[in-house]
N, C-alpha and C positions, 0 to 999 in steps of 0.2 A: 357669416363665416360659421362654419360646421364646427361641434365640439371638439372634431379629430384634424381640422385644423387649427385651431385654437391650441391645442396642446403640442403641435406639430413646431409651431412660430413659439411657444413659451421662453420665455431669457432664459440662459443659462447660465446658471450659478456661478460666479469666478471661482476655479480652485484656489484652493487656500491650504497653506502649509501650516500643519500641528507646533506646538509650540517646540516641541523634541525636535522634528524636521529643520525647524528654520534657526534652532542653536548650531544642529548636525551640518546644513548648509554651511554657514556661516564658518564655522570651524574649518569642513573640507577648502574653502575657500582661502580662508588663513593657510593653511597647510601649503594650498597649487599658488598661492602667492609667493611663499617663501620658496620654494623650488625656482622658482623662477627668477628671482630678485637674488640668490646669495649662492656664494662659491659652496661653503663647510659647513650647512647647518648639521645639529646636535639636536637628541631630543633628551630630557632627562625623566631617566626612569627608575624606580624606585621601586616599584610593585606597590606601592599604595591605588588607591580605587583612580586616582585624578589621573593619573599617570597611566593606569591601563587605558581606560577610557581615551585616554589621548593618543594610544598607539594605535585602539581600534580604530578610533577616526584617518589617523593616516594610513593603515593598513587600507580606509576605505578609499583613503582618498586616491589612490593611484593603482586600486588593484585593475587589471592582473596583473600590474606589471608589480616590482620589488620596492618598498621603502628605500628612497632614495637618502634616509639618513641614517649615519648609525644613533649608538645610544649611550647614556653616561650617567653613570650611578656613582654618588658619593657616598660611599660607607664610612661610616662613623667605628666599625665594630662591634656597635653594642644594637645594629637592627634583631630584628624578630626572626629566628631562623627560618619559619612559615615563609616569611616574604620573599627572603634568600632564594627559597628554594624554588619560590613559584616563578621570581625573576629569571633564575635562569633557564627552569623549563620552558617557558615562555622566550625565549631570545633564542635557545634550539629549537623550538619549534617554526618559529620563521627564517630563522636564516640570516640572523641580524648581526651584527657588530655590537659585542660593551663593552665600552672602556671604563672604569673604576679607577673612581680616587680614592685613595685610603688615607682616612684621617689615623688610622694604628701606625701607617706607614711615618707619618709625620712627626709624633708622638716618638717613638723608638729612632726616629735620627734627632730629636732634641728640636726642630724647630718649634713645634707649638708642647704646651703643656696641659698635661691633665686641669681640669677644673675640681675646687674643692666639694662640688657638691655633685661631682662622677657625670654631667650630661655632658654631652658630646657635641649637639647640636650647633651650639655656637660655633664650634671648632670648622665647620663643614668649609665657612667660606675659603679661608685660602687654598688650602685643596682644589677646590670649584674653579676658585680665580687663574691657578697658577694650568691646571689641564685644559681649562680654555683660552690660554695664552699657548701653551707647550704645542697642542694642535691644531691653533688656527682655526678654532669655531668663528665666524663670525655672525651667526645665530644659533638660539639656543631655547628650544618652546621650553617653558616651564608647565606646570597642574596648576597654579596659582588659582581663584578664581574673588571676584569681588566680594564675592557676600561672604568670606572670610576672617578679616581683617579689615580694618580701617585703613593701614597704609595700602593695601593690597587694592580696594577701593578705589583709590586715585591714579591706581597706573594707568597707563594706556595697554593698548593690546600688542603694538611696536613697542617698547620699550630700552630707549640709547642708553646704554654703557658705555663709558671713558676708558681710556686708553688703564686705566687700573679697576676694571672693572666698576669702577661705583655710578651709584645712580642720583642724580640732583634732578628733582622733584619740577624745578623750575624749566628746563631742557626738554616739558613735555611738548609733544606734537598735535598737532591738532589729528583728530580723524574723522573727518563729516563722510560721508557715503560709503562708508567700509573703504575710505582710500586711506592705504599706509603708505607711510614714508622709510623704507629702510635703507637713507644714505647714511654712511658711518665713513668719516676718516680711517685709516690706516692704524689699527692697534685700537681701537672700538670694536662693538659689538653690538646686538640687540636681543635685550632678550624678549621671545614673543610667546603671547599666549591665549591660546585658542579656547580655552574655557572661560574666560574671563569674563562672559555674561550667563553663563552658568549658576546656579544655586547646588547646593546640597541635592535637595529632592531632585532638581533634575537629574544629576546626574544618577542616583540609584534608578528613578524610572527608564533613563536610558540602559541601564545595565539591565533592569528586567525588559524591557522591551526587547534587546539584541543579544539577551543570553551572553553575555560577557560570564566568563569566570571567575570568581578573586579567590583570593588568600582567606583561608578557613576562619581566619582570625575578626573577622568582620562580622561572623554571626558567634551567636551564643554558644559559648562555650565554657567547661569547668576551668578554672585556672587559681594558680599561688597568687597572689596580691596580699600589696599591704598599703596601707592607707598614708597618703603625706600630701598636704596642705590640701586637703579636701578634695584627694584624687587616687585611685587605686593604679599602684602602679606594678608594671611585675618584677619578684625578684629573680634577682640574676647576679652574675661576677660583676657587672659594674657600679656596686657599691648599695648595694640594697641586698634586705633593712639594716636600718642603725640598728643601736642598743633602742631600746623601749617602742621597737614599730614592730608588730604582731603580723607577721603570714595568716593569711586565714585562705581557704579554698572558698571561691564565690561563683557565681553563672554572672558570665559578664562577656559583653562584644567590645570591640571597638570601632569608633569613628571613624578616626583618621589614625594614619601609621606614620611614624618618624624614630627617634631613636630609642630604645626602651626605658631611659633613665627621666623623658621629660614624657612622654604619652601613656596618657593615664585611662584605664580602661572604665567602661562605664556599666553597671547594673541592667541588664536587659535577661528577655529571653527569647528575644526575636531571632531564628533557626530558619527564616525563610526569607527570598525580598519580600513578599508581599506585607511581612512583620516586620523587617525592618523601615522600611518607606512608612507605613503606620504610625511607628517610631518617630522619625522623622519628621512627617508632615505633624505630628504635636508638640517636636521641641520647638523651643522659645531660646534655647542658645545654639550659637553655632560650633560646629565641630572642635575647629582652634579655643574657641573662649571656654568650651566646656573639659578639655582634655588636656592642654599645653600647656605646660611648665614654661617652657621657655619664652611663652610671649607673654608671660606673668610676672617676666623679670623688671619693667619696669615701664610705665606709660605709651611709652616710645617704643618697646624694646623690638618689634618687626620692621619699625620705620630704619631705626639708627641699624640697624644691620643690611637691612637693601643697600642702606647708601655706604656700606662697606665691599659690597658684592655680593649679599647672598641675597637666592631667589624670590 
């Protein structure tokens, strides 16, 4: 056989999808599964990085046609105006639906009350609970993703909520071959999510890979902080600083975004992704463990709130 048929008959390599592809898969998949399986899904959006990322995916997953869901933001009040603003730029410029809970709303009719130590966060679930009861979500993707949290860790990607929003841990589904199950009774829900085999790193290399936009506040920037329980936080009218906590101005990003009273900004000078992935790919903790007040409150404190209703 001649050299140039020899190269002619050579095997041909199986294609193989990038490890960013076969999450992006996977996810799209998530996404055209839930269209199809559920009357009112909801997506919740926030303008944090997990949350845009999730909307680029469904943007992908159905274009050209329109996001067949709208979207649902729980404000607390005391988010980052940055975020605010990029949320809503962001929901004009597609075309989208948001409906908002307001935890301020809740607070000034007397159901829920301020906390002694100003964060809001906890406050989110009934709010969450009561607008996906009030609208008939009966799916609801979350940013959630594993390598976040330990509760977060053992969800599944379908996820059953009870007729009162909570989650028992024990009610989980199996899911061998990417098959979900989202049967729910009448006054359940599921909440599902499509980053859920996601890391950190991946997701910023998705974002430099597809030119995704965020919120300014992710890269390096000057800001007011002051230092409480080994976390700079910004101050602001929701109760920061006490007497004896010192403002200082510092170059500092943040990880992850949530309500300004419990997300604590961290020391960088990463102004680019290629610096922040850098970043990244050398921390040794994760986003929540390094920044979160609120899952500082006490061993459990992520777990015991899922199974009250929050995300």
């Amino acid at each position: 056989m001649s050299p140039s048929t020899t190269a002619a008959w050579a095997p041909v390599r199986p294609y193989a999808l990038s490890h960013l592809d076969a999450l992006e898969s996977e996810a799209v998949h998530i996404f055209r599964e839930v269209a199809g399986e559920f009357e009112r899904p909801v997506v919740l959006f926030s303008g944090g990085k997990d949350s845009i990322v999730m909307l680029h995916l469904a943007l992908k997953a159905f274009a050209p046609a329109a996001v067949p869901f709208s979207l649902l933001h729980v404000d607390t009040g005391h988010n980052f105006p940055e975020v605010l603003e990029y949320r809503d730029r962001v929901v004009a410029a597609h075309g989208l639906r948001l409906h908002v809970a307001s935890v301020q709303e809740y607070i000034d009719s007397g159901v829920l009350r301020e906390r002694p130590d100003g964060t809001r966060n906890p406050l989110q679930t009934l709010p969450l609970t009561e607008k996906i009861q009030a609208e008939r979500f009966d799916a609801v993707f979350g940013g959630g993703r594993r390598d976040e949290e330990k509760a977060r860790a053992k969800e599944r990607v379908f996820s059953l909520r009870d007729e009162f929003s909570q989650w028992d841990p024990r009610r989980q589904r199996p899911e061998l071959w990417n098959l979900y199950n989202g049967r729910h009774a009448p006054g359940e829900h599921v909440r599902v999510f499509p980053l859920s085999n996601w890391t950190e790193l991946d997701v910023w290399q998705y974002i430099a890979r597809e030119g995704i936009e965020l919120p300014e506040i992710y890269f390096a920037h000057e800001r007011n902080v002051f230092q409480r329980a080994g976390m700079w936080l910004t101050a602001g009218d929701w109760g920061g600083p006490k007497d004896g906590e010192t403002v200082e101005t510092r170059l500092v990003r943040y990880r992850t975004v949530g309500d300004m009273s419990c997300t604590g900004a961290v020391d960088s000078d990463a102004t680019t992704l290629e610096a922040v992935i850098t970043e990244i790919a050398a921390s040794r903790l994760t986003e929540r463990g390094a920044t979160r007040a609120d899952d500082k409150m006490s061993e459990a404190a992520m777990e015991d709130r899922k199974r009250e209703g929050y995300f």
